[in-house]
C-alpha positions as CSV (number, residue, x, y, z in Angstrom):
1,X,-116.8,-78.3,59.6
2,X,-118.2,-80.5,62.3
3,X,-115.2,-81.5,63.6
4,X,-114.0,-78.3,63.9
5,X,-117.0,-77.4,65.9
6,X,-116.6,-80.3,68.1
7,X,-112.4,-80.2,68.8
8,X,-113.3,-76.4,69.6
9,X,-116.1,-76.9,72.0
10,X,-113.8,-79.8,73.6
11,X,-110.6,-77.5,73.8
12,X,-113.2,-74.4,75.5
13,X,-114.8,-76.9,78.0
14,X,-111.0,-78.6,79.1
15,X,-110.2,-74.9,79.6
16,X,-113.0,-74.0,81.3
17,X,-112.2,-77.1,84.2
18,X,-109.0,-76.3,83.9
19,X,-109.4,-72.7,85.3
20,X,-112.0,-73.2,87.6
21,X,-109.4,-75.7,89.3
22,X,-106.6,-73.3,89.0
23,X,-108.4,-70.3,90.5
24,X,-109.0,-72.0,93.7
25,X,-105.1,-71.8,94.1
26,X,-102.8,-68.9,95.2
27,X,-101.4,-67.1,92.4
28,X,-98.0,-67.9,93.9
29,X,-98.8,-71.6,93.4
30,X,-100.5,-71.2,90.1
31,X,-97.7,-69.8,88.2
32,X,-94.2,-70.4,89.3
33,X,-91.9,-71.2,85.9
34,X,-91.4,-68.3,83.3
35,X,-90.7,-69.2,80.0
36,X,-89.7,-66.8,76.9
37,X,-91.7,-67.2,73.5
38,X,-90.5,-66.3,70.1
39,X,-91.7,-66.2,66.4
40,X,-89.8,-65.3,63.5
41,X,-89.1,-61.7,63.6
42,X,-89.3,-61.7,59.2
43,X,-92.3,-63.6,58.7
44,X,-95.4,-62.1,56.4
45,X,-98.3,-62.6,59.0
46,X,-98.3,-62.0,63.0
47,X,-100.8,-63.2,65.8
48,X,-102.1,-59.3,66.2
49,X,-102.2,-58.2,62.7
50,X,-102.5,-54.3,61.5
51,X,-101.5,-52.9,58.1
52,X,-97.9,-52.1,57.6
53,X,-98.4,-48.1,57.6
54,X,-99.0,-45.9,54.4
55,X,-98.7,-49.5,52.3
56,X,-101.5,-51.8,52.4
57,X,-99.4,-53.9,50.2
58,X,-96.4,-54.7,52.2
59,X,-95.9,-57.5,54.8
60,X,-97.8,-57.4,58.1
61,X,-96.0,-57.0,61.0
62,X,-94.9,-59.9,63.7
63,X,-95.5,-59.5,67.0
64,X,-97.3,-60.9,70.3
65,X,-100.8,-59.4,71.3
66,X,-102.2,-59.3,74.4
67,X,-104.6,-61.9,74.8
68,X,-102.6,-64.5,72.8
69,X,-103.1,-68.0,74.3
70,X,-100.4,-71.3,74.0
71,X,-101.6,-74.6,74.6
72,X,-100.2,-77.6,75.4
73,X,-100.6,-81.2,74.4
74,X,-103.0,-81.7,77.2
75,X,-104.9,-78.4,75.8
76,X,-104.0,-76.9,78.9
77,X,-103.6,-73.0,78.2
78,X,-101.2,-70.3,79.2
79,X,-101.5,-66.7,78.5
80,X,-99.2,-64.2,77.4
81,X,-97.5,-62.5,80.9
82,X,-95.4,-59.9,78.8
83,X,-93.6,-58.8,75.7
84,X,-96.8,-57.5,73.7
85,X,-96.0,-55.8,70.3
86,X,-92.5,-57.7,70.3
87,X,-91.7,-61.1,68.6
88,X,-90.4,-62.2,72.4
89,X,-93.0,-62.9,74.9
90,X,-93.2,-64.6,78.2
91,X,-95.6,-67.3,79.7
92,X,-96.2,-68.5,83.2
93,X,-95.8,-72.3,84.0
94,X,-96.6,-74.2,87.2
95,X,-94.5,-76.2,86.6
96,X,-91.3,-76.2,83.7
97,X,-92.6,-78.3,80.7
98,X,-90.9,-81.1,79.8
99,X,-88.7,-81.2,77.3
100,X,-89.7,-81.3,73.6
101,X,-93.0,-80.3,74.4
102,X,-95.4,-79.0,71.9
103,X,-97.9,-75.9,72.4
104,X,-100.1,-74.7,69.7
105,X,-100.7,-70.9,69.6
106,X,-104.2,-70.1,67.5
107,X,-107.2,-72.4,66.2
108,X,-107.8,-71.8,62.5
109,X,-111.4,-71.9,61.4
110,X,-112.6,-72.5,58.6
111,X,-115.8,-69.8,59.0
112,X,-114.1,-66.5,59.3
113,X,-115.5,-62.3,60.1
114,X,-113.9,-59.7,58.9
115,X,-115.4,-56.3,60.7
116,X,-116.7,-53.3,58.7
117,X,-114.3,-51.5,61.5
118,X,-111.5,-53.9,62.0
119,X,-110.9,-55.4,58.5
120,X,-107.7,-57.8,60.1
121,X,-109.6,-58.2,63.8
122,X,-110.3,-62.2,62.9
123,X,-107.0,-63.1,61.6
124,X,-105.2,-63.0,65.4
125,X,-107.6,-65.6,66.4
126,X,-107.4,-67.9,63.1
127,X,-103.5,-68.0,62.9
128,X,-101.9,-70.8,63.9
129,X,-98.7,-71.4,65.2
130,X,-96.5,-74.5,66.4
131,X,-93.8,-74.8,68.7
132,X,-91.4,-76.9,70.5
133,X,-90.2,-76.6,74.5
134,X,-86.4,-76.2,74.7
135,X,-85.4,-77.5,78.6
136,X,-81.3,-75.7,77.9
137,X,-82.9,-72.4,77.1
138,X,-85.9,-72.3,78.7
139,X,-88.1,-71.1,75.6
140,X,-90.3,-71.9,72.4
141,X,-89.4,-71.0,69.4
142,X,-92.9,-71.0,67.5
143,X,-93.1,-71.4,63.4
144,X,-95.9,-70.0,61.8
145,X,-98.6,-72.8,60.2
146,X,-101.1,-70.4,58.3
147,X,-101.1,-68.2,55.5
148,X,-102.6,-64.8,55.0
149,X,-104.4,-64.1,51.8
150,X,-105.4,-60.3,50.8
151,X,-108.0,-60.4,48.4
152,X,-108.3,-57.4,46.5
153,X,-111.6,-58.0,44.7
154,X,-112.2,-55.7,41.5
155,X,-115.6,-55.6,39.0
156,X,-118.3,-55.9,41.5
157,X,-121.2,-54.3,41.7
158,X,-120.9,-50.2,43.2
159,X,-121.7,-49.6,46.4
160,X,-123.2,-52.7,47.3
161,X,-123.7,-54.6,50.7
162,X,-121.9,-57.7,51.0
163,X,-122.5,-61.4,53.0
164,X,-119.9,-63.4,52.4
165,X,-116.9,-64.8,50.3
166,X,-116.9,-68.1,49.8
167,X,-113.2,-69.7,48.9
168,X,-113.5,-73.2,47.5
169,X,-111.1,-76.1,46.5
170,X,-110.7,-78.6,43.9
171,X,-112.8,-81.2,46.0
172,X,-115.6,-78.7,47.3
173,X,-114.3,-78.1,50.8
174,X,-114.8,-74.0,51.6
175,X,-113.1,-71.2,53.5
176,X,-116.4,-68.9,54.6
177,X,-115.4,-65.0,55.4
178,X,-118.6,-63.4,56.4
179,X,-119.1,-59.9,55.4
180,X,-121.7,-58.3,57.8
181,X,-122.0,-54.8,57.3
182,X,-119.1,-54.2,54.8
183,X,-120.0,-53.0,51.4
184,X,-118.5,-52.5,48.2
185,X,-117.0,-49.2,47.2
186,X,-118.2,-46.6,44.7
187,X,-115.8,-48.4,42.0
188,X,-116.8,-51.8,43.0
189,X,-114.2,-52.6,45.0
190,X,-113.4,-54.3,48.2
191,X,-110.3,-55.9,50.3
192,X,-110.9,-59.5,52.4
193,X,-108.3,-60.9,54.4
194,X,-109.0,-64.5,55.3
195,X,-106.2,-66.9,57.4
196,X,-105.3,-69.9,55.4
197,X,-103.9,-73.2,57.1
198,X,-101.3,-74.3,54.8
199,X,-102.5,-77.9,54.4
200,X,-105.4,-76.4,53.9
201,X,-103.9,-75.3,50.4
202,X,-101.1,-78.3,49.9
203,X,-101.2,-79.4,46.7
204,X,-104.5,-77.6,45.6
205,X,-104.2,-76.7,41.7
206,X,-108.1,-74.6,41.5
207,X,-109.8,-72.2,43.8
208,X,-113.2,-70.4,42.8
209,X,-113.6,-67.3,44.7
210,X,-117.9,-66.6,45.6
211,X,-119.4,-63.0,46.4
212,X,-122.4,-63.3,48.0
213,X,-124.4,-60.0,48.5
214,X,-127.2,-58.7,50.7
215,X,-129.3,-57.9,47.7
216,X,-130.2,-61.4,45.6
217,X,-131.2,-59.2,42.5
218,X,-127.5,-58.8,42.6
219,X,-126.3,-62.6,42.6
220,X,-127.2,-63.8,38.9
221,X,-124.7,-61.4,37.1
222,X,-121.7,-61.6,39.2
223,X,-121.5,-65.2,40.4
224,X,-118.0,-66.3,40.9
225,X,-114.2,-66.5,39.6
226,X,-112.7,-69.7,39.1
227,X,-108.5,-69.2,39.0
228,X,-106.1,-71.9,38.2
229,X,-102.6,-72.1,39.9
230,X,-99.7,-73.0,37.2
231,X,-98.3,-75.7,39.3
232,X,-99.8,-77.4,42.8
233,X,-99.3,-75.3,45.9
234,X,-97.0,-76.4,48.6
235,X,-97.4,-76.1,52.3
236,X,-94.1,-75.2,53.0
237,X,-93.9,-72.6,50.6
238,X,-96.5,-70.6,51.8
239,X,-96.3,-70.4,55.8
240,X,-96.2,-67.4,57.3
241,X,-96.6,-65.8,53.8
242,X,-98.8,-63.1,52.9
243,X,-100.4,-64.0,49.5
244,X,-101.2,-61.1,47.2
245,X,-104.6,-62.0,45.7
246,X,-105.8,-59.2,42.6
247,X,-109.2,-60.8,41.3
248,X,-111.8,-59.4,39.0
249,X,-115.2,-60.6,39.8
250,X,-116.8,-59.3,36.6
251,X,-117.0,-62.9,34.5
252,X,-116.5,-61.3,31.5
253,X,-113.5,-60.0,32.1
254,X,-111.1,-63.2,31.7
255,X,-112.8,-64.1,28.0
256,X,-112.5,-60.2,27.3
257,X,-108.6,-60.2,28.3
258,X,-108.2,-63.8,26.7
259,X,-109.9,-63.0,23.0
260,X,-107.3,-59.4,23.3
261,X,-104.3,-61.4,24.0
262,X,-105.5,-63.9,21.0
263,X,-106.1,-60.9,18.6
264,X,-102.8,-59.2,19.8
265,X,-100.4,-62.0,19.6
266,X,-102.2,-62.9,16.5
267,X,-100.6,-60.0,14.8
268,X,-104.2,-57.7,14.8
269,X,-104.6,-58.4,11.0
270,X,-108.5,-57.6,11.5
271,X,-110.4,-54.9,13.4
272,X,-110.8,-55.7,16.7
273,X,-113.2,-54.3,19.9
274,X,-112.9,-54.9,23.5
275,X,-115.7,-56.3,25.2
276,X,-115.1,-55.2,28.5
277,X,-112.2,-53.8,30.9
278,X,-109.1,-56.3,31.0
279,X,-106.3,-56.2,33.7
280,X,-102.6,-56.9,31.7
281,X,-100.8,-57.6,35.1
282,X,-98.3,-59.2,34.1
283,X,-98.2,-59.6,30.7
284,X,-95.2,-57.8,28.9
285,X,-93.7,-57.5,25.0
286,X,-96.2,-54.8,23.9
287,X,-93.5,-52.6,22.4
288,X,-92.8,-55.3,19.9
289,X,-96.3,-54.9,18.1
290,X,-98.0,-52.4,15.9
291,X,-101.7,-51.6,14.6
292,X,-100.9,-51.9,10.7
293,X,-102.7,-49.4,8.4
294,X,-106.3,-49.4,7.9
295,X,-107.2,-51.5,10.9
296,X,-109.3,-50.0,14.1
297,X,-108.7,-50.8,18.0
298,X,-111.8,-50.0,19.3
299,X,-111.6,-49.8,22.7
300,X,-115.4,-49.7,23.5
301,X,-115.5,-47.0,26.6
302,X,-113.5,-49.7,28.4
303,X,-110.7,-49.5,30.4
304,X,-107.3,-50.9,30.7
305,X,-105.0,-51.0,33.7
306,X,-102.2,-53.2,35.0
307,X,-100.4,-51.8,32.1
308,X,-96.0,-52.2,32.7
309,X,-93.6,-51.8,30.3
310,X,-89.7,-50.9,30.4
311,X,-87.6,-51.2,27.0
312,X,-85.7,-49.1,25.4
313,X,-87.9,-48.9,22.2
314,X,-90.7,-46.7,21.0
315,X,-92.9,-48.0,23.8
316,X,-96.7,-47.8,24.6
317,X,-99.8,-50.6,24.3
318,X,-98.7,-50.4,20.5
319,X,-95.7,-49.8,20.0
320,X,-96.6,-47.8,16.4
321,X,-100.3,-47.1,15.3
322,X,-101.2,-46.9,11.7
323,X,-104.2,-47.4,11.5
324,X,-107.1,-45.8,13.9
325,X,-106.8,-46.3,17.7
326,X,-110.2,-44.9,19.9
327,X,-112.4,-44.8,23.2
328,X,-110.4,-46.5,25.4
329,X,-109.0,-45.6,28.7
330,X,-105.4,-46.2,29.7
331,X,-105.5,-45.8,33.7
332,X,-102.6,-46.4,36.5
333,X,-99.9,-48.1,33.7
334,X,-95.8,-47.7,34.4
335,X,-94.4,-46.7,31.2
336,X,-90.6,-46.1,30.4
337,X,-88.6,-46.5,26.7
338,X,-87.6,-44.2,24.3
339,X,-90.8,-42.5,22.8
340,X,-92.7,-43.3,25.8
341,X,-96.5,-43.4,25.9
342,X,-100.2,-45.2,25.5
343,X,-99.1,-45.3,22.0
344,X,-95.4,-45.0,21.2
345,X,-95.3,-43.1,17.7
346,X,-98.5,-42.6,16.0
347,X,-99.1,-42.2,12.6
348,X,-102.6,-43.1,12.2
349,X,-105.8,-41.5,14.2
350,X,-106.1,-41.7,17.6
351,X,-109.5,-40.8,19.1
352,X,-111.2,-40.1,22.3
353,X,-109.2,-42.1,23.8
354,X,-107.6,-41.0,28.2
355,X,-104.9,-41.6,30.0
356,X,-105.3,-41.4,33.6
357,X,-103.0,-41.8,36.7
358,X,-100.2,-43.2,34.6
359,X,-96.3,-42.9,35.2
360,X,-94.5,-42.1,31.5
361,X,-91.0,-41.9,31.4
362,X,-89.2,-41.3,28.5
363,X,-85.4,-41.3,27.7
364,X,-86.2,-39.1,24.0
365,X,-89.6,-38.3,24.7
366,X,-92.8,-38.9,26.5
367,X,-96.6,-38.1,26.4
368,X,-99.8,-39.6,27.9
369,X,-101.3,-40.4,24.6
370,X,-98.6,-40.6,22.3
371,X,-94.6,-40.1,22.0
372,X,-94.4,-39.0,19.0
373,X,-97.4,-37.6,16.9
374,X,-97.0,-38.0,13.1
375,X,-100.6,-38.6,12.5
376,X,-103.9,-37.0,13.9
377,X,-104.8,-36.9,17.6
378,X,-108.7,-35.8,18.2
379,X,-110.8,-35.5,21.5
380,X,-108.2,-37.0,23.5
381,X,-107.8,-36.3,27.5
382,X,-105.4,-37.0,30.4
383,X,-105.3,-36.4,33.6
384,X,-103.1,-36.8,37.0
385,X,-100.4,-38.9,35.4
386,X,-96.5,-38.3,35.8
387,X,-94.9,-37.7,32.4
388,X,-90.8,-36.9,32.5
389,X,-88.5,-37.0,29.5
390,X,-85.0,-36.4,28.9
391,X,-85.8,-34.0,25.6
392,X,-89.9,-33.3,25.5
393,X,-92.7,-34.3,27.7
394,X,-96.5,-33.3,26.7
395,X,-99.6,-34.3,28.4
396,X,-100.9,-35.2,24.8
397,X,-97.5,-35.8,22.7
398,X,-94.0,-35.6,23.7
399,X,-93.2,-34.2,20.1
400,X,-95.7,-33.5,17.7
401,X,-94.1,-33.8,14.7
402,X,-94.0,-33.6,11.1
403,X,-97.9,-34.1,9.8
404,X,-98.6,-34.3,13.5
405,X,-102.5,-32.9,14.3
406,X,-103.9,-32.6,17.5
407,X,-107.6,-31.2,18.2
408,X,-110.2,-30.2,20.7
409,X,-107.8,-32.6,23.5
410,X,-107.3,-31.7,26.7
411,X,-104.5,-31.9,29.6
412,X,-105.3,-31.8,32.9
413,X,-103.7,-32.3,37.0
414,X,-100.8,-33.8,35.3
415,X,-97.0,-33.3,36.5
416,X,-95.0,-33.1,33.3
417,X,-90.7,-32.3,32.9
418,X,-88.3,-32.7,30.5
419,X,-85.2,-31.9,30.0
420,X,-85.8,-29.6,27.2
421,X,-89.2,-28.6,26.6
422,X,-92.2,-29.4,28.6
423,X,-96.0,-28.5,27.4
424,X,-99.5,-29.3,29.2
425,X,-100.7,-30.2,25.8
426,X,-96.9,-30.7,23.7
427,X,-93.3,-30.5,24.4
428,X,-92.2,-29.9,21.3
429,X,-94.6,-29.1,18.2
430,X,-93.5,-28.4,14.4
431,X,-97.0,-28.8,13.4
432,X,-100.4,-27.7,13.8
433,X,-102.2,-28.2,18.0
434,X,-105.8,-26.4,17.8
435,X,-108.7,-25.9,20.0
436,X,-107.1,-27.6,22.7
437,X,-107.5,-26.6,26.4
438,X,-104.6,-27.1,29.2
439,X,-104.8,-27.5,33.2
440,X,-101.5,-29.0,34.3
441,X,-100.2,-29.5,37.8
442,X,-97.3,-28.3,36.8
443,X,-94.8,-27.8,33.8
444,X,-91.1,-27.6,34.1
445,X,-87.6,-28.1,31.8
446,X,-84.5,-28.0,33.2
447,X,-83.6,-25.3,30.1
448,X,-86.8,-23.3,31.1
449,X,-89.0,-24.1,27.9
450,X,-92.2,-24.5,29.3
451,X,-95.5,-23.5,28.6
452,X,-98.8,-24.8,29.8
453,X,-100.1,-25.5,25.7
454,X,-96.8,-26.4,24.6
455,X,-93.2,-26.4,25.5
456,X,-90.9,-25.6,22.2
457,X,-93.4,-24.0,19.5
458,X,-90.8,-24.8,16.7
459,X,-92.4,-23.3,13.1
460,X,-95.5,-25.0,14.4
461,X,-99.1,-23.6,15.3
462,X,-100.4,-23.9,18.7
463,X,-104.0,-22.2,17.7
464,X,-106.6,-20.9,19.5
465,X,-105.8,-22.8,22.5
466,X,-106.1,-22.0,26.1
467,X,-105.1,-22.9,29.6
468,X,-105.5,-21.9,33.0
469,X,-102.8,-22.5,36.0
470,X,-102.2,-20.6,39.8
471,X,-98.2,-19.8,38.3
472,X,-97.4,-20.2,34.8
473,X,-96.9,-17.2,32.9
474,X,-97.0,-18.4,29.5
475,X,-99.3,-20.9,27.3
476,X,-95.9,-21.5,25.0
477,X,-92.8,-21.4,26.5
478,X,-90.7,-20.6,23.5
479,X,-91.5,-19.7,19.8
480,X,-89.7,-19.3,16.9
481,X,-89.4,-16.7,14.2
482,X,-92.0,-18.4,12.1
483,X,-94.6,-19.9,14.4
484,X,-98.0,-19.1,15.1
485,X,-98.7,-18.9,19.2
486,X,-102.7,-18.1,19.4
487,X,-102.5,-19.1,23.2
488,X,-104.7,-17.2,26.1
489,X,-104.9,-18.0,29.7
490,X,-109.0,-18.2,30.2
491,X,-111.1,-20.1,31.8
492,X,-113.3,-22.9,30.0
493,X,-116.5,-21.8,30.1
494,X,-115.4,-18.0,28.7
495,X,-113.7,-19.7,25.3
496,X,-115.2,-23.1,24.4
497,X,-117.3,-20.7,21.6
498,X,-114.2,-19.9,20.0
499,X,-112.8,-23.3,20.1
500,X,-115.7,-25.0,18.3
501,X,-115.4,-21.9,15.6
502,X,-111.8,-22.8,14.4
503,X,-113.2,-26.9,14.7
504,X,-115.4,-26.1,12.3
505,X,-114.5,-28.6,9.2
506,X,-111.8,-30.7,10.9
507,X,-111.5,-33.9,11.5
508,X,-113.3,-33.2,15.1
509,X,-116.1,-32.6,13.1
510,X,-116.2,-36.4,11.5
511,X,-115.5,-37.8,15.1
512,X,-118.1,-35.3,16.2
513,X,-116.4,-34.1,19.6
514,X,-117.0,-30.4,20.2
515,X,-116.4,-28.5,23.6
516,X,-118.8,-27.2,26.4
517,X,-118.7,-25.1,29.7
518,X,-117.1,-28.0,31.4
519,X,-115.2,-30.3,28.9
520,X,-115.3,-32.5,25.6
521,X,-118.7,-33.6,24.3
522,X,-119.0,-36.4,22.1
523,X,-121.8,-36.6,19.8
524,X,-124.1,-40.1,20.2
């Protein structure tokens, strides 16, 4: 840290002679050689950074900024004539550098600022670049020497200010991003980008990541996250890179995903309940496992995200439930397979359980909760997910099927098409949907069975169920001769009554979930 301090007071005082000399000289005189400057037009990081638009994600772009400063050997400084916002720039020389010079572009620091207004302001200053004179051409062809690390920092505490994130290797050395004036958001979130000098990183195996926050009460439960690299990093891998970092801060939440993993792989041959809300990015092969009969998944009110499965199974988080799945939230996971779904066929109970922002895509069928319902479904909700299918989609169940119950659940903001039969609640039901309440986006089929309860009402009994939508006409889109279609377009507050009165003695009643003017209510 010192010697950073000192090399950068040296390097400001040597510029500071240097252009008190120079301004005592024509400009003719001081600038009479024009060389071009280039950096690699593909590289991840740039010396005036800004977010690729509409995807924070993506790379950032490359380009000069105005202001950007090369020195030389002699730490005598040129700034950039021309060419800002392209990855070609010009400098003026004296004098034509000799050739095989070196210039530097950038001095990394090891303290950093990110601004409350300007969240990538600090990075032009704190990436470095190296380059050599070429005498034939007349130009510098820079290489980028740092790194960019997005941090997108998850499980802290809502709303609250933050100081500083402290980065910190194996041996104890620390990158310091002070936080000023930036604060957490409502869902304890927040995004730090911090330059990294890629020997900074060479051959580190360990980095803990440190919030530090305004208000001490704060600092004893969320203290820091400690990640381990599966094999050393290398310098040369990571220059010019921009490194994707997805952290939750909340120190539960490794030993909560660990002891699921350990229970899952395990076979789940005992009851088992989350003990807080895990990330599965990256883990894959749920399809292949099933909760057996007469064992409980109890997902605690947490919730579950990072959730990415493609297989041309019955597909979900379990892949077949037999035994009694509840109170978890599913949020933001990509589904696709056969029956796709949170839970691919059901067979068991499934209870107040969501499914929130998800993408389901099914090649038989698909549904938020389950593909295919052979079991009971109670108190269940889901909301602005995506749900296509090449036969049914359902904002519940693709297909509630044989034995299939579903009560007191409710669909709502979701975009859901299939092929044949779509339903806000089911696409296709042969069995028994009651007291459930619809609000999709939108419900479509490509053979115009579509209802905003349910899409095909096949000898089964969509009762005393009712939805509300700007367009659809019709709470079933199709019924046959023997089915029972008690469906009525109202508003929730005007029928929640008459849904609790035909609850009345289900199995809603042992989960104790009823309805009110503005949604499910769960009993303590």
């Amino acid at each position: 840290m010192k010697k950073i301090a000192l090399l950068t007071a040296g390097i400001a005082a040597i510029m500071m002679t240097a252009c008190q000399k120079d301004d005592n000289l024509p400009q003719e005189q001081q600038e009479k050689f024009t060389i071009t400057a280039t950096m690699p037009q593909k590289a991840d990081t740039r010396v005036g950074f800004e977010e690729v638009t509409g995807d924070p994600l993506s790379s950032l772009k490359v380009t000069w900024a105005a202001g950007d400063i090369i020195v030389d050997a002699n730490n005598d400084s040129h700034s950039l004539a021309g060419g800002a916002g392209t990855t070609s720039g010009t400098f003026n020389f004296k004098n034509q550098p000799t050739d095989g010079a070196t210039f530097t572009c950038g001095i990394w620091s090891s303290n950093q600022y990110q601004s409350s207004s300007d969240a990538l302001e600090h990075l032009g200053d704190t990436h470095v670049m190296t380059g050599a004179y070429n005498a034939e051409t007349q130009s510098i062809a820079f290489e980028h020497k740092a790194a960019v690390m997005r941090i997108a920092l998850s499980g802290l505490h809502k709303s609250a200010e933050l100081t500083m994130l402290q980065i910190t290797r194996t041996d104890y050395e620390s990158i310091a991003l002070y936080l000023s004036d930036n604060s957490t958001t409502v869902d304890g979130t927040f995004v730090a980008w911090v330059s990294v000098d890629s020997e900074w990183l060479d051959a580190e195996t360990n980095l803990t990541f440190r919030v530090i926050y305004a208000d001490y009460d704060l600092q004893p439960y969320l203290q820091a996250y400690p990640h381990t690299f599966s094999s050393p990093i290398a310098a040369a891998d990571i220059k010019g890179k921009l490194l994707h970092c997805n952290i939750n801060m909340n120190p539960d939440a490794a030993a909560a995903k660990q002891e699921f993993l350990d229970w899952y792989n395990a076979g789940m041959t005992t009851d088992f309940a989350l003990s807080g809300d895990i990330d599965l990015s990256g883990v894959t092969d749920f399809y292949l496992r099933s909760l057996g009969e007469g064992k409980t998944f109890d997902g605690g009110g947490y919730t579950i995200t990072g959730l990415n499965i493609n297989n041309s199974a019955s597909v979900g988080l379990f892949r077949l439930n037999l035994g009694t799945i509840k109170n978890v939230t599913i949020k933001g996971a990509t589904i696709g397979g056969q029956n796709a779904s949170a839970v691919g066929d059901n067979f068991g109970s499934i209870i107040n359980c969501r499914a929130i922002n998800c993408t389901i895509d099914g090649s038989a069928v698909g549904g938020a909760i389950t593909g295919v319902n052979m079991g009971t479904i109670v108190g269940c909700y889901e909301s602005g997910n995506t749900i296509t299918s090449a036969y049914a989609a359902g904002g519940i169940a693709g297909n509630n099927a044989e034995d299939g119950i579903i009560l007191a659940c409710h669909g709502n903001g979701s975009t859901i098409s299939g092929d044949y039969c779509a339903g806000g609640i089911a696409g296709n039901n042969v069995e028994t949907i009651t007291a459930c309440y619809a609000t999709p986006t939108s419900v479509s089929s490509s053979s115009d069975i579509a209802g905003a309860v349910v899409g095909m009402n096949d000898d089964g009994s969509a009762n005393t169920c009712y939805w509300q939508h700007s367009s659809l006409t019709e709470g079933v889109g199709a019924n046959t001769s023997a089915a029972t279609d008690t469906t009525a377009k109202d508003d929730l507050a005007n029928c929640y009554n008459n849904m609790n009165t035909v609850l009345a003695g289900t199995a809603a009643d042992d989960a104790g979930v009823s309805w009110d003017a503005t949604g499910l209510v769960f009993a303590e």
